[in-house]
N, C-alpha and C positions, 0 to 999 in steps of 0.2 A: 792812490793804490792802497793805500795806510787802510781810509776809509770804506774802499771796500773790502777788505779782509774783515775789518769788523764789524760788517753790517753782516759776513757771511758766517762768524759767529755765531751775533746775536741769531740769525736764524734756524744754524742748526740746534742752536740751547734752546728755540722755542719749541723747534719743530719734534725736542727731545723731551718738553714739557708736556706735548699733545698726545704724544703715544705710548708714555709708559709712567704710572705713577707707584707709589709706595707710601704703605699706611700702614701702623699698627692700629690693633683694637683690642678692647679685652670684652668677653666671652665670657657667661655664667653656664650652669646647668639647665638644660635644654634652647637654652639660648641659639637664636637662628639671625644671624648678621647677611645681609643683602646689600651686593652694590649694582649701580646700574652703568653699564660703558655703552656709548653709543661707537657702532661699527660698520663699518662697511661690508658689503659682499666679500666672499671667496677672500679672506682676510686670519692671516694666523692669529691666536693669541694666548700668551705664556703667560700661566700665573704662578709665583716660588711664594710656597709659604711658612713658617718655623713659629712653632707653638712652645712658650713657657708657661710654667703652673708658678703660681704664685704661694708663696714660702712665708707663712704667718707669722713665724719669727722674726725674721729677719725686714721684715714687709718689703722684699724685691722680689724679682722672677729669676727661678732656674731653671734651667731646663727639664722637661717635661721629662716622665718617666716613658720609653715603647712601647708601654700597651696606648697611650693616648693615640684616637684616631680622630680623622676629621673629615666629615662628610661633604663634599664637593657636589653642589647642582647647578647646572646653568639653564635658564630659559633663552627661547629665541622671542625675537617682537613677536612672533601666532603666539605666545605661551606654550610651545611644543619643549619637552625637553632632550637637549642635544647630550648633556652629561649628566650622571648620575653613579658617583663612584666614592668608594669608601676609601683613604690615604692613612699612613701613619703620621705621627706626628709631627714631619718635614718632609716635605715633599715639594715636587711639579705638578699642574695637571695641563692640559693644552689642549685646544681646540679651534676648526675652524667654521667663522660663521657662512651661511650659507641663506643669509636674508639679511639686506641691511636693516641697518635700524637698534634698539635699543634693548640690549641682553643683561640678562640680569644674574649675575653671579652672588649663591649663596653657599655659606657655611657655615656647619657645625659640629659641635661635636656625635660622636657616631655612637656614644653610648654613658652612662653618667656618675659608674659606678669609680673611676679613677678622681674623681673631683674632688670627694670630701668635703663637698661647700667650698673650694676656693674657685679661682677664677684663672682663666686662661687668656695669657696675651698673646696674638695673634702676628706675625711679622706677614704683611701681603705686599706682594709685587706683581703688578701685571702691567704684562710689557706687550704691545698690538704692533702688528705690522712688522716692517723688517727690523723693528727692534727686538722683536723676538727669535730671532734667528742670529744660532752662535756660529758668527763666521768664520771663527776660528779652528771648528772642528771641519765644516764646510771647506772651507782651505783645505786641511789635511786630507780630506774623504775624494776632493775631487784633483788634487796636487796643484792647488792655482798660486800663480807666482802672487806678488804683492798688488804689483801691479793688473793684475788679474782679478785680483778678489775687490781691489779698490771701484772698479769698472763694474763688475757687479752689486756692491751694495749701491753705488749711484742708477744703475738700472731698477733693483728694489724700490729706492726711494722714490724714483721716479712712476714706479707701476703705483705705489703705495700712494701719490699724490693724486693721480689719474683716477683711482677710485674714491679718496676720499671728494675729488668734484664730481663724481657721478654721485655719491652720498650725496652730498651738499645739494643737487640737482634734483633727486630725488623727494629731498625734504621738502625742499621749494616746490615741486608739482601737489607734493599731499599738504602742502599748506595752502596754497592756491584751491586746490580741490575743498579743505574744508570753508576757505574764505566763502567759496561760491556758491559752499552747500549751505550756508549760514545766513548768507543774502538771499537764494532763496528761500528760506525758511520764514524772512523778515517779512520776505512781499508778501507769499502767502498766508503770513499770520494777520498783516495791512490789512488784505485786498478782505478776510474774513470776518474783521474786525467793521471794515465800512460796509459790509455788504448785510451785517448782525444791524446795524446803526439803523439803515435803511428800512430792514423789515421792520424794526421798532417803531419806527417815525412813521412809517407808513398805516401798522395797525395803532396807534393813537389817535393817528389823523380820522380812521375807520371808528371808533372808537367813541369819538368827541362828535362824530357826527351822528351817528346815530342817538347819541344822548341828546346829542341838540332837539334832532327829530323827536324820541320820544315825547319831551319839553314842547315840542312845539315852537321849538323858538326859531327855526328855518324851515 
């Protein structure tokens, strides 16, 4: 019993490792930071960010003064852009994907005049899937007892697995597909390669006889 209690831990710590990370960074003038999350379809995803300006004196970060903004872009896998939004200097922004595959969230600053040549450290969090969802307001908006809302995020988790194996499923077909497009590509580089060999060997052979002839020597 012991045992599995903590095997169902270690899972949910994993499964809490998978869908939501936290990084800072620091950020110069015109500086543009890019991350890439791989996502499933029809998939929420929360990103919380708080920006400090860096204090020459002191050489730590304070908090940023309000005019600082910070420009929010995501691409989807086409490279189409799904967001593109100007924040202040803490904020959310949220969106959902609607192709799986590999989105690329970037940020910068929106403008360069607040900088003064120092540099901005970056707080990011983004949180996918039903980690992104505060159930707590959820609770309150729809009045679900404890037991209510517990049966819910386990439905969530459960939706949120079911897609990341149709992801998983997915990748595995466009890997397959490039495997195959790649094997073809082998044969028919082969089959051009012996078929170049042949004409060669062949006009040599045309080649040497005819010299022989002119020679006289056949």
């Amino acid at each position: 019993m012991l045992c599995q209690k903590v095997l169902s831990v270690i899972f949910c710590l994993c499964m809490s490792l998978r869908f939501s990370s936290a990084l800072y960074f620091h950020i110069a003038e015109t500086e543009r930071k890019c991350f890439i999350e791989e996502i499933p379809d029809e998939t929420l995803v929360v990103g919380n960010y708080k920006c400090e300006l860096h204090d020459p004196k002191t050489g730590g970060f304070m908090p940023s003064s309000p005019g600082v903004g910070m420009h929010v872009e995501i691409r989807d896998p086409d490279d189409k852009i799904i967001l593109s939004k100007v924040y202040s200097s803490e904020g959310k922004f949220t969106f959902t994907s609607n192709t799986p595959g590999e989105h690329v969230i970037c940020l910068y600053s929106n403008t360069t005049k607040w900088f003064s040549g120092s540099q901005l450290r970056v707080h990011l969090d983004i949180q996918v899937g039903e980690h992104a969802v505060d159930y707590g307001n959820v609770a309150q908006k729809e009045k679900l007892t404890e037991l209510q809302l517990r049966v819910r995020q386990l439905l969530d988790q459960v939706e949120q697995l079911t897609k990341e194996q149709n992801y998983a499923r997915y990748r595995e077909e466009r890997f397959r597909q490039t495997s195959e497009s790649t094997n073809q590509r082998v044969l028919y580089y082969s089959i051009a390669q012996t078929a170049i060999l042949l004409l060669m060997g062949f006009w040599q052979m045309r080649h040497l006889r005819s010299f022989f002839q002119a020679k006289k020597l056949v």
